[in-house]
ROTORSE-603034 format. One record per residue (C-alpha): residue in three letters; residue number from 1; chain; z, y, x negated. Coordinates in Angstrom, 1 decimal. Example, Ala and Ser with C-alpha at 12.3 -4.5 7.8 and 13.67 -1.06 7.14 Angstrom:
% ROTORSE-603034
<atom ALA,1,A,<7.8,-4.5,-12.3>>
<atom SER,2,A,<7.1,-1.1,-13.7>>
END
This chain:
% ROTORSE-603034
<atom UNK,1,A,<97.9,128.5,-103.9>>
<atom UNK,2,A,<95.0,130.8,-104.0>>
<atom UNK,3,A,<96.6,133.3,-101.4>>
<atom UNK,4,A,<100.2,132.8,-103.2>>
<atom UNK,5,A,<98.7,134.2,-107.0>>
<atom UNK,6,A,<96.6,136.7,-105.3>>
<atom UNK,7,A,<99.4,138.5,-103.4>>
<atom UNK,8,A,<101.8,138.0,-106.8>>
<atom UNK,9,A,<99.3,139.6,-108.9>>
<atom UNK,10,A,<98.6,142.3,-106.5>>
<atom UNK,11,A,<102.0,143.5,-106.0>>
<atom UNK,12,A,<103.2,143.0,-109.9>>
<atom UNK,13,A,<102.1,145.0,-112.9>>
<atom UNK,14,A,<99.6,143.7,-115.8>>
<atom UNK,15,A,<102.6,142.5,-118.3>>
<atom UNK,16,A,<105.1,141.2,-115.6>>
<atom UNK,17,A,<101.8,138.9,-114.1>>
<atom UNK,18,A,<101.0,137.8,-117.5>>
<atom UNK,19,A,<105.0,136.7,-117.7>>
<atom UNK,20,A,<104.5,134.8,-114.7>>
<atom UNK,21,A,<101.7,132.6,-115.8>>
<atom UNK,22,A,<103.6,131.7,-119.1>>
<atom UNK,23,A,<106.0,130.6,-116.6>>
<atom UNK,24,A,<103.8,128.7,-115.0>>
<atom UNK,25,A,<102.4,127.3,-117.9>>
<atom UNK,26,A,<105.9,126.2,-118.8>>
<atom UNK,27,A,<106.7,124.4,-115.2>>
<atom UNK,28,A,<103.1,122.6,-115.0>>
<atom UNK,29,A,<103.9,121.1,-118.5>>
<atom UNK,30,A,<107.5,120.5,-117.8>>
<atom UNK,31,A,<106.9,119.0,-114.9>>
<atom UNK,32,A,<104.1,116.6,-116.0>>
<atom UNK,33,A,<106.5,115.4,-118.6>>
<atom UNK,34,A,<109.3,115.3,-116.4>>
<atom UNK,35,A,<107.2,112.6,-113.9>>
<atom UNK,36,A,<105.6,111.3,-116.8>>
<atom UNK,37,A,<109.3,110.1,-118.0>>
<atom UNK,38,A,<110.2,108.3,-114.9>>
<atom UNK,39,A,<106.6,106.4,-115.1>>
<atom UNK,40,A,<106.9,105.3,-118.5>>
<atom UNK,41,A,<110.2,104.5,-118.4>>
<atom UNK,42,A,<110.0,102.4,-114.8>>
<atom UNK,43,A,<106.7,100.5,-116.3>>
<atom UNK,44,A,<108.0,99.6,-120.1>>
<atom UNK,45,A,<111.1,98.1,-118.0>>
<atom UNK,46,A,<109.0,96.3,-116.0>>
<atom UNK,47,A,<106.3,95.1,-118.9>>
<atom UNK,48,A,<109.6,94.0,-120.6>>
<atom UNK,49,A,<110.3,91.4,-117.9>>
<atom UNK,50,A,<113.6,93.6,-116.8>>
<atom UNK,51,A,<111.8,93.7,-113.1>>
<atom UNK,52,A,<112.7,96.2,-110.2>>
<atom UNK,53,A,<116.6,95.8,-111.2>>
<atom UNK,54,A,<116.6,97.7,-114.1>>
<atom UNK,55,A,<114.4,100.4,-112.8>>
<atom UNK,56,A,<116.7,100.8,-109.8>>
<atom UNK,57,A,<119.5,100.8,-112.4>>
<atom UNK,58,A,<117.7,104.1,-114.2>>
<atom UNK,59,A,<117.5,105.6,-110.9>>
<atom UNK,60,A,<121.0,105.3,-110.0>>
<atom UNK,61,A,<122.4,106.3,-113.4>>
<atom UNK,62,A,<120.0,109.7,-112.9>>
<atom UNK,63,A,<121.4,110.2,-109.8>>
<atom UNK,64,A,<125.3,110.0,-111.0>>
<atom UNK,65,A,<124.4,112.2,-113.9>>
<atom UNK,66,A,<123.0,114.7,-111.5>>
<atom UNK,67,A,<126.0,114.6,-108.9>>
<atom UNK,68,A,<128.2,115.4,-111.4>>
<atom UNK,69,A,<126.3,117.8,-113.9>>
<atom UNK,70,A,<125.0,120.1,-111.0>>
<atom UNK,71,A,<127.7,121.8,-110.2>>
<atom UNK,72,A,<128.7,122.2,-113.8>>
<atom UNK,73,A,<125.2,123.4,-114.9>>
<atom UNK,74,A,<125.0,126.1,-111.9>>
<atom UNK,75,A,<128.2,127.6,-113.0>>
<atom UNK,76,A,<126.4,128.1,-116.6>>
<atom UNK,77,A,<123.5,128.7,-114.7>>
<atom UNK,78,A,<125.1,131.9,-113.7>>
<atom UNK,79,A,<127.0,133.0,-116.8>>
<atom UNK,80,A,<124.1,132.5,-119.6>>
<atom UNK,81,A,<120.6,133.5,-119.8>>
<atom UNK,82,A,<118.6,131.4,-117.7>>
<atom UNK,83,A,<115.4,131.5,-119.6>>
<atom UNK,84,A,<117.5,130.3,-123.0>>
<atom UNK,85,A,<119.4,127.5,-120.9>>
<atom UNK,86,A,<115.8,126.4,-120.3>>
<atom UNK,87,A,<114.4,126.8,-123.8>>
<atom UNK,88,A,<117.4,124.7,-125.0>>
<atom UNK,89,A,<117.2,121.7,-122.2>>
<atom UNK,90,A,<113.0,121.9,-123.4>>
<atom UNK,91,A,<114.0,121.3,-126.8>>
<atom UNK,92,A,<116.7,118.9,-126.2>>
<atom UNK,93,A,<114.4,116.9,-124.0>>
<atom UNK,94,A,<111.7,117.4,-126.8>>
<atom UNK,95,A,<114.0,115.6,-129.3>>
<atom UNK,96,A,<115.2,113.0,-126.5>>
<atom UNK,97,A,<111.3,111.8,-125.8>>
<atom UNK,98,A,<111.0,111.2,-129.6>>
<atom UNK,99,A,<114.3,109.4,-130.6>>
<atom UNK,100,A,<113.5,107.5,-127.1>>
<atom UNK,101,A,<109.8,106.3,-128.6>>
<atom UNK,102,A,<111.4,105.1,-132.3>>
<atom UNK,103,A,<114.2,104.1,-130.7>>
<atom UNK,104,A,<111.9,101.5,-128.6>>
<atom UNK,105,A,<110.4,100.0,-131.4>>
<atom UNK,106,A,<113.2,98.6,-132.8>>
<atom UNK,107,A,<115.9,98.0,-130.1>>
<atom UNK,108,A,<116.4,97.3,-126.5>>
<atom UNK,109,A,<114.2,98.8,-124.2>>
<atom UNK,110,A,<116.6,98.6,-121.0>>
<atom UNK,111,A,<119.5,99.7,-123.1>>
<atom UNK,112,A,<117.4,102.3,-124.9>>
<atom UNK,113,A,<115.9,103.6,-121.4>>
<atom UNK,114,A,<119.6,104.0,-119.8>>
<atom UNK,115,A,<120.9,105.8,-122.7>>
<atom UNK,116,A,<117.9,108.4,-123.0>>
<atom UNK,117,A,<118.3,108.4,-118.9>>
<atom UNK,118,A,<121.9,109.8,-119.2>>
<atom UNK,119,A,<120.6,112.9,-121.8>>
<atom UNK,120,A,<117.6,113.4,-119.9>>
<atom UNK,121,A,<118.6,113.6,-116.3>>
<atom UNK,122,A,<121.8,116.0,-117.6>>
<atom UNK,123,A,<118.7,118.0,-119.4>>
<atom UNK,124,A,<116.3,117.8,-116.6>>
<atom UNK,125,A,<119.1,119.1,-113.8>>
<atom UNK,126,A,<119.9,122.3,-116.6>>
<atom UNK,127,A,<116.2,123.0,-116.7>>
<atom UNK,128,A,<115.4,123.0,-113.2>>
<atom UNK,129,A,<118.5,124.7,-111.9>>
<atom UNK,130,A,<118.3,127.4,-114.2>>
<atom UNK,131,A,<114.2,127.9,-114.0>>
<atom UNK,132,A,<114.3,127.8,-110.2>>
<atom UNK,133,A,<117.3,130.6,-110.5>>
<atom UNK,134,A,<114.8,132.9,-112.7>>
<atom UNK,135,A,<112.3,132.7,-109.5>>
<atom UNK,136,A,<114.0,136.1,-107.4>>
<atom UNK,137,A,<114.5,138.4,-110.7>>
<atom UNK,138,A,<110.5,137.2,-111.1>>
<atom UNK,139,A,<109.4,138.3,-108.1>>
<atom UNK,140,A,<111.9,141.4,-107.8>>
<atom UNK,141,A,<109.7,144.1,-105.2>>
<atom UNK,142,A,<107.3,140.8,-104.4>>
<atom UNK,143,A,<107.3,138.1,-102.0>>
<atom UNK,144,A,<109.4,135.7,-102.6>>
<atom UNK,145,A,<107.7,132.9,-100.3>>
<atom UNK,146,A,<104.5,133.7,-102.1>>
<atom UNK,147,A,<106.2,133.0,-105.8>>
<atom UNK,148,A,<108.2,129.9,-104.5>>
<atom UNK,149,A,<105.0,128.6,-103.0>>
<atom UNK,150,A,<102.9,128.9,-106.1>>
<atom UNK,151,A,<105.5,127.4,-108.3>>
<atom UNK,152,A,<106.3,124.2,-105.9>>
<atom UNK,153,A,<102.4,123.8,-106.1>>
<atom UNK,154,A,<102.3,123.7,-109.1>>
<atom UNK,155,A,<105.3,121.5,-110.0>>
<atom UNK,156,A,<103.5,119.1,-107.4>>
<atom UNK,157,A,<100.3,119.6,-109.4>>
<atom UNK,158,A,<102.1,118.6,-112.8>>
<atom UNK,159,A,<103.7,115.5,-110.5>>
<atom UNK,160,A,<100.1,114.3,-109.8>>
<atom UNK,161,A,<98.6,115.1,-113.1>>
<atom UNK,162,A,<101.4,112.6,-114.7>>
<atom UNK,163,A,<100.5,110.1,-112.6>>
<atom UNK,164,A,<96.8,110.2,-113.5>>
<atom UNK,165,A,<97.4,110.5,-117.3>>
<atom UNK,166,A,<100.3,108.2,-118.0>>
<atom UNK,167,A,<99.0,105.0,-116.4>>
<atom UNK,168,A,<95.9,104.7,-118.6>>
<atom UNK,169,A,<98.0,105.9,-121.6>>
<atom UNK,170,A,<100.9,102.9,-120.7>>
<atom UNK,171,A,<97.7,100.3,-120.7>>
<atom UNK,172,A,<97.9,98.3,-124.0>>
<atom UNK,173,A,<99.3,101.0,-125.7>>
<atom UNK,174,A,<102.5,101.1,-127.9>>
<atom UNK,175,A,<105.1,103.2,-125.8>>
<atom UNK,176,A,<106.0,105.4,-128.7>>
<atom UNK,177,A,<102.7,107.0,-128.0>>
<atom UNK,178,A,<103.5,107.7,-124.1>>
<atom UNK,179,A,<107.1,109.0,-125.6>>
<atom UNK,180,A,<105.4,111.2,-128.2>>
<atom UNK,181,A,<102.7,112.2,-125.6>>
<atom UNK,182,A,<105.9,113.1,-123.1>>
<atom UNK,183,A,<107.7,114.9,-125.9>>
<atom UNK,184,A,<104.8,117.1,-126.7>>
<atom UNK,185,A,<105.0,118.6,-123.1>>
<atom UNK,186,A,<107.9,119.7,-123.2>>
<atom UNK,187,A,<107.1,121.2,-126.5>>
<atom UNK,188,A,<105.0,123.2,-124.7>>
<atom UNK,189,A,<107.7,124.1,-121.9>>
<atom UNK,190,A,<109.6,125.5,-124.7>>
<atom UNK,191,A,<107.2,127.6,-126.6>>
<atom UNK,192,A,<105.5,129.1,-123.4>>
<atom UNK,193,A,<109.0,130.5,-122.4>>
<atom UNK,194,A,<109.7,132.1,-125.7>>
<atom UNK,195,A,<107.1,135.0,-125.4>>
<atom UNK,196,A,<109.3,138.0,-126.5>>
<atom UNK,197,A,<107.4,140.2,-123.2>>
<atom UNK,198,A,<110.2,138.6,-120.5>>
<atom UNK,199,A,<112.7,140.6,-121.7>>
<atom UNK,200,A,<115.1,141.7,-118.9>>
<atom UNK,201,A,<112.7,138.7,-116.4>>
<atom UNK,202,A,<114.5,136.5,-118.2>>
<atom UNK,203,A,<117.1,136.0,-115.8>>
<atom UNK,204,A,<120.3,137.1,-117.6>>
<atom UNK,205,A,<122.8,137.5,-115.2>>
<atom UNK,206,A,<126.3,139.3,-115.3>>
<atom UNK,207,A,<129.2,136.6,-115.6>>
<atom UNK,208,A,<130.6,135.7,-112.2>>
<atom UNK,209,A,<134.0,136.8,-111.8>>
<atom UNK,210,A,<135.2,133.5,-109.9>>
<atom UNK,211,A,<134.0,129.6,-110.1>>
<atom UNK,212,A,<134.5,129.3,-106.6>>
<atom UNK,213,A,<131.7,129.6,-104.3>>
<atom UNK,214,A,<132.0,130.8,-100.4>>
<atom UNK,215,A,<130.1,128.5,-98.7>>
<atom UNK,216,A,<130.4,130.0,-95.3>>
<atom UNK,217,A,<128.2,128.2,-92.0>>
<atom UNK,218,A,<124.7,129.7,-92.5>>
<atom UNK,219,A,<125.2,128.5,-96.3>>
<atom UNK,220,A,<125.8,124.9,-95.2>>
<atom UNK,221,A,<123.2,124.6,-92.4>>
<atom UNK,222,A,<121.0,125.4,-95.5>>
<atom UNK,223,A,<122.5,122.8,-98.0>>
<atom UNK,224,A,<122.7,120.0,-94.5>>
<atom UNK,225,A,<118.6,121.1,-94.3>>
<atom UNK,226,A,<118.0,120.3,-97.8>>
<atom UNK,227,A,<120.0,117.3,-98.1>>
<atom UNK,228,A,<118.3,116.0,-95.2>>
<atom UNK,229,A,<115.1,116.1,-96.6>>
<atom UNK,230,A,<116.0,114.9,-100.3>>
<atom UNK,231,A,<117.6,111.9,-98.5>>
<atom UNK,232,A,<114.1,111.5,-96.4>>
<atom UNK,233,A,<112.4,111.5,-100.1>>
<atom UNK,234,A,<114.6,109.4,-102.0>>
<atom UNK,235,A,<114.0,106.7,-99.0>>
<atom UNK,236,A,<110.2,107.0,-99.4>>
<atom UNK,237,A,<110.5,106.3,-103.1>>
<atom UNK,238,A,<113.0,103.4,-102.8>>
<atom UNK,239,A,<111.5,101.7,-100.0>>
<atom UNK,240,A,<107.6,102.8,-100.0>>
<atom UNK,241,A,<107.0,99.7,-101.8>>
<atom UNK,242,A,<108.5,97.5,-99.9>>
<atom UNK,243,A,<106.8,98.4,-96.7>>
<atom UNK,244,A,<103.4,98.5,-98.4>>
<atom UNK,245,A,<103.4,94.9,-100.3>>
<atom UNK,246,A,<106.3,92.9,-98.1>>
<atom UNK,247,A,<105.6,94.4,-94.3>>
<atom UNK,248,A,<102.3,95.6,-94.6>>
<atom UNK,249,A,<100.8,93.0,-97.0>>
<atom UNK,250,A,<99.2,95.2,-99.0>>
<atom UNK,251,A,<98.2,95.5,-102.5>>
<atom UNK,252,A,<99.2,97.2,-105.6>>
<atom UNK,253,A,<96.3,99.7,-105.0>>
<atom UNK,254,A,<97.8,100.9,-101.2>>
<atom UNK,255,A,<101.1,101.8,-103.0>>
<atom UNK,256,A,<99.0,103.7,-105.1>>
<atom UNK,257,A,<97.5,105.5,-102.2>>
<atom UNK,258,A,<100.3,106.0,-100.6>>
<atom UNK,259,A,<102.0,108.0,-103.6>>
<atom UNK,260,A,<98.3,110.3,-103.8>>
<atom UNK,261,A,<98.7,110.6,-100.3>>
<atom UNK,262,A,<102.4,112.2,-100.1>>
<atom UNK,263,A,<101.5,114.2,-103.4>>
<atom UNK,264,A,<98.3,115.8,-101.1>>
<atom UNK,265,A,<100.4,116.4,-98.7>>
<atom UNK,266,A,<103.1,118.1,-100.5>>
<atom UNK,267,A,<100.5,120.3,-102.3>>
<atom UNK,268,A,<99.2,121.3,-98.8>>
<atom UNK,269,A,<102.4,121.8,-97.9>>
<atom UNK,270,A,<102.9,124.3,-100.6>>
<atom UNK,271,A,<99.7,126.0,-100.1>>
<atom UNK,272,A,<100.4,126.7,-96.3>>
<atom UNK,273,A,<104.0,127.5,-97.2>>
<atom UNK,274,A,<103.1,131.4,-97.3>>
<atom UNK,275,A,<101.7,131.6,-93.9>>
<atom UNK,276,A,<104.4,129.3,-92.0>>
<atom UNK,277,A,<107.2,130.8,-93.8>>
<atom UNK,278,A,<105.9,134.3,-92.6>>
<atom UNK,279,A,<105.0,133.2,-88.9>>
<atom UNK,280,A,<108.2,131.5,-88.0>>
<atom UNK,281,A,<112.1,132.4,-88.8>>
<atom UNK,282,A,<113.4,130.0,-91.3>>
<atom UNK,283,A,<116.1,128.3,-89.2>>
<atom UNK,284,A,<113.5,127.4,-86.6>>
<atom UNK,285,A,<111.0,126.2,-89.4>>
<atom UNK,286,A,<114.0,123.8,-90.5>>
<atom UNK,287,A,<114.4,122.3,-87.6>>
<atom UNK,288,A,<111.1,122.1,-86.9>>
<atom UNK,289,A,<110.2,120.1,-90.2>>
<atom UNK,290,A,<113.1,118.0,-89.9>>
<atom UNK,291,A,<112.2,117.0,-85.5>>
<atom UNK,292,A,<108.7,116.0,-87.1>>
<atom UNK,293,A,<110.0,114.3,-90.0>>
<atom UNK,294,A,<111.9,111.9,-88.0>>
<atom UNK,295,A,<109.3,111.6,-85.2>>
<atom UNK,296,A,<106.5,110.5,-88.4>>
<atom UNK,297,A,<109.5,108.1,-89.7>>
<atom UNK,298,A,<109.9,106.2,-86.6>>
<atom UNK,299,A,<106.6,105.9,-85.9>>
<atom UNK,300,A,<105.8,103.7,-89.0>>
<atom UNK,301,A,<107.1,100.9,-87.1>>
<atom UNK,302,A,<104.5,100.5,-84.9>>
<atom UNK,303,A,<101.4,101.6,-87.2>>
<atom UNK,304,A,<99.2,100.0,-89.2>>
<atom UNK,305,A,<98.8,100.2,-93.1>>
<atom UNK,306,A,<95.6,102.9,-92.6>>
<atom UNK,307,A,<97.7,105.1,-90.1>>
<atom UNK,308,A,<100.7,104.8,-92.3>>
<atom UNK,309,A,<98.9,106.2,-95.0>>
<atom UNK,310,A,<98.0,109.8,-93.3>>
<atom UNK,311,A,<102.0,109.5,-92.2>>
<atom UNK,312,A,<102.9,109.5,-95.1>>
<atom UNK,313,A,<100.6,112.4,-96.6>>
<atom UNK,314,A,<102.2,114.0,-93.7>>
<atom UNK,315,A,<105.9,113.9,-94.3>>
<atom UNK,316,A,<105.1,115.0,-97.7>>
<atom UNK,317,A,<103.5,118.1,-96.3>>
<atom UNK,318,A,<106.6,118.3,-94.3>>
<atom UNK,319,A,<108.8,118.0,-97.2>>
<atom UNK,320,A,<107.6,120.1,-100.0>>
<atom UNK,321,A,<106.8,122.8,-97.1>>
<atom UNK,322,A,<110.9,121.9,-95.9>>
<atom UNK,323,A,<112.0,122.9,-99.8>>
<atom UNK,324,A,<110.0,125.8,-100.0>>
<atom UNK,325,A,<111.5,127.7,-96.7>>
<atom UNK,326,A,<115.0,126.0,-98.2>>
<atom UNK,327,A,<114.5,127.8,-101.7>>
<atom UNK,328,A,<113.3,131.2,-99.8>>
<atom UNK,329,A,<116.1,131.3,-98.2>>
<atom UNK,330,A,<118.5,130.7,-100.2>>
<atom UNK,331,A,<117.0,133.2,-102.6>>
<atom UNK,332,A,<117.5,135.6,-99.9>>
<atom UNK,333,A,<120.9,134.8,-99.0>>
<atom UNK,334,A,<122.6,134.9,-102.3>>
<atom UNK,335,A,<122.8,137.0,-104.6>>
<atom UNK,336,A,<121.7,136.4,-108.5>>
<atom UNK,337,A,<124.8,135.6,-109.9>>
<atom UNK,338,A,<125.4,133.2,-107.7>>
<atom UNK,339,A,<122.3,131.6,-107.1>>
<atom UNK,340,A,<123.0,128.9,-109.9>>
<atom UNK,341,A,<126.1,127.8,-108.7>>
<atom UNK,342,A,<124.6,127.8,-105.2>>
<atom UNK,343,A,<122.0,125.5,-106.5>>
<atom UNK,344,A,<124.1,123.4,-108.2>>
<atom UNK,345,A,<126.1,122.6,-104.9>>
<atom UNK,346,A,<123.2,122.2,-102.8>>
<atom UNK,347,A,<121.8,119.2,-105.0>>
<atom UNK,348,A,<125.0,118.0,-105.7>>
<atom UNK,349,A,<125.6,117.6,-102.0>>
<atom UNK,350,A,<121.9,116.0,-101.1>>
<atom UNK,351,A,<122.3,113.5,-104.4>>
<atom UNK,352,A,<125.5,112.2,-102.8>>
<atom UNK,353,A,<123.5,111.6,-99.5>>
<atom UNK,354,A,<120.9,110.6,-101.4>>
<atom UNK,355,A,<123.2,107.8,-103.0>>
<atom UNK,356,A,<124.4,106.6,-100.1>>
<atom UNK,357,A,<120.6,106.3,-98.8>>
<atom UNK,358,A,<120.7,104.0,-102.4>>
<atom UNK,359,A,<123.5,101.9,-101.4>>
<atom UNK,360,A,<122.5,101.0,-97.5>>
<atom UNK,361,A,<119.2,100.6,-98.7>>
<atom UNK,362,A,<120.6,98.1,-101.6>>
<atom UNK,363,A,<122.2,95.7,-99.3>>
<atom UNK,364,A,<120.0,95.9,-96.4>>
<atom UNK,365,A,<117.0,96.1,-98.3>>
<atom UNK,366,A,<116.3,92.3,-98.3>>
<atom UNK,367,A,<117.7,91.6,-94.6>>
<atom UNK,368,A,<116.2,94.0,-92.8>>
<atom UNK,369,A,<112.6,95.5,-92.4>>
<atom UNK,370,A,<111.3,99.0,-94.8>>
<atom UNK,371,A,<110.1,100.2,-91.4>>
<atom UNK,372,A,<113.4,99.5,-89.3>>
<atom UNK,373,A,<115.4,101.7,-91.9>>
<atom UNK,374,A,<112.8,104.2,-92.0>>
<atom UNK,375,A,<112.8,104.2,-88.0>>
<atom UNK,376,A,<117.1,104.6,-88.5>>
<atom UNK,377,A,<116.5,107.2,-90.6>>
<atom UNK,378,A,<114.1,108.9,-88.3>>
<atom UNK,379,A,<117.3,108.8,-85.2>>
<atom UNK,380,A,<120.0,109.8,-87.9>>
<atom UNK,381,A,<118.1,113.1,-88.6>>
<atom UNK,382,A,<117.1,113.4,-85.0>>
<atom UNK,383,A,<121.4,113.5,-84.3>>
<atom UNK,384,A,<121.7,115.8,-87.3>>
<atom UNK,385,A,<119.1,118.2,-85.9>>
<atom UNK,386,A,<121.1,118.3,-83.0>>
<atom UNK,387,A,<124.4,119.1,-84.3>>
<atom UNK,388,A,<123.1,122.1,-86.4>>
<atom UNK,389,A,<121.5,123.5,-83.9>>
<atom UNK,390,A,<124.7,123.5,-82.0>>
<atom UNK,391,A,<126.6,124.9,-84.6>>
<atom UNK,392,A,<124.0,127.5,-85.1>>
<atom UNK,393,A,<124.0,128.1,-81.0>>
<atom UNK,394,A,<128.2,128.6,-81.4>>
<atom UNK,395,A,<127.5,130.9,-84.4>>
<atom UNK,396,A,<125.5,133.2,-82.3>>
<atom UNK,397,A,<128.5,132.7,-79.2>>
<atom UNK,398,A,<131.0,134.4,-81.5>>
<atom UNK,399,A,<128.8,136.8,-82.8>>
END
């Protein structure tokens, strides 16, 4: 992190690095609002005597709004200012957190929680797309693995920080204070994007003059790389649990280690992003990070709960340091007005992997062991790494 602001600041004017930190100001508080709404949310439902169900239920109606909204938001993504789209899906979400808090004093809290889910997750997908988009006109002249690094760190940073501040604020508390709390975040989001000094950083963009987007082979090694390692994430989160308190036999507290341990990883992960990204060509990197993801994955059938801790601080390394060198390059590769609807694709396409992870998980989840899935997932990405690199091998053949 240290080594990512130093070179940024080095390379970029006074004014243009003051710009910068207001837009890191607005992604730390965004982002701790953002984690903050899925831990509020998942706990009410759970205090309410909903159970794992419901919160399952949240997850998958996220996860449909964000299949279908991606590509929609990267096409306005790349025909509006970026930096308003954000200021707008701030303020909406602002609104959203406080109608969600009244709204929970008075009515259902699952149906209440699904229906803020469906504004929030369409909000969430507009804000991240679009701020993510805004990172290459940033760092225009800079390095571009140094800005992505520094923003992924701290978007982790925010991740963690929500975690430490919305569990004490959930115990015996009403939740219109953790919803009022949320919506003040993103308050902040909002305000530290409206400076009138971004001017043309804003990330204004010509309009595109198709819809369509050429996805040609080195485009969809990189969406395949990405969706590999969302899909390696979202198995974590659904089944971490699982294999901590069923298979392991552990307690409440080791789930809660295991989710500090994957959040140091990823923030080492995004520290050492610079250096890695610099040392080693990005399709090599890929396939590296994906080989080692599956090699950790498998190996969690046959370790202990202590061992399984540091694996799981190291696939988090492993994937925040795999979305970096995934941003980076896509960055590179496409140009700015198309970089939204090149985003919106991308997580379009690992959400619908990422849904399917949901479904097998769903039926097998109670038949089979966490750590026999995660060892399966481990083999699938193992084949996958094999087939790109063979498509990548015939690329080069033709060339």
């Amino acid at each position: 992190m240290s080594e990512a602001c130093r070179i940024y600041c080095d390379q970029r004017p006074t004014a243009q690095s003051r710009v910068f930190l207001r837009f890191l100001a607005s992604t730390l508080s965004a982002a701790v609002g953002r984690n903050g709404y899925y831990i509020a949310s998942a706990w009410i439902l759970v205090d309410a005597g909903y159970g794992s169900t419901s919160v399952a239920t949240v997850l998958a109606i996220v996860s449909m709004v964000e299949l279908v909204a991606s590509p929609l938001v990267g096409v306005a993504a790349d025909r509006f200012d970026r930096r308003r789209l954000v200021i707008a899906a701030d303020l909406t979400r602002f609104a959203t957190m406080l109608a969600t808090g009244c709204a929970l004093l008075y009515k259902d809290a699952f149906l209440t929680i699904c229906l803020s889910a469906v504004l929030f997750a369409f909000c969430d997908r507009v804000a991240l797309t679009s701020s993510q988009s805004v990172i290459p006109v940033m760092a225009r002249g800079g390095d571009l693995a140094a800005s992505n690094s520094t923003v992924f760190f701290v978007m982790q940073f925010g991740c963690l920080g929500a975690a430490l501040l919305f569990g004490p604020l959930l115990s015996d508390r009403s939740p219109a204070l953790a919803f009022s709390v949320l919506a003040v975040f993103f308050l902040v989001s909002a305000i530290s994007l409206s400076s009138k000094r971004f001017g043309s950083m804003s990330g204004s963009v010509g309009r595109p003059d198709s819809f369509a987007l050429n996805i040609d082979p080195g485009l969809f090694r990189i969406f395949a790389v990405y969706a590999l390692l969302y899909g390696g994430a979202v198995l974590v989160s659904v089944m971490g649990s699982a294999f901590v308190l069923e298979e392991q036999k552990g307690s409440a507290v080791d789930f809660g280690h295991l989710e500090a341990t994957w959040s140091v990883g990823s923030l080492i992960g995004a520290v050492l992003a610079v250096k890695l990204t610099r040392t080693m060509c990005a399709r090599r990197l890929d396939f590296v990070l994906l080989g080692l993801s599956a090699l950790l994955l498998m190996a969690l059938l046959f370790m202990p709960l202590p061992c399984s801790l540091i694996i799981f601080a190291a696939l988090g390394f492993l994937y925040n340091l795999g979305r970096i060198s995934v941003e980076v390059t896509l960055q590179s590769r496409v140009c700015d007005s198309a970089l939204g609807r090149a985003k919106g694709v991308m997580h379009s396409f690992a959400v619908a992997l990422g849904l399917f992870i949901f479904s097998i998980t769903a039926v097998l989840g109670d038949h089979v062991f966490p750590s026999t899935i995660f060892f399966s997932f481990g083999v699938v990405l193992l084949i996958s790494v094999s087939f790109l690199s063979i498509g990548v091998a015939q690329q080069k053949g033709e060339l």
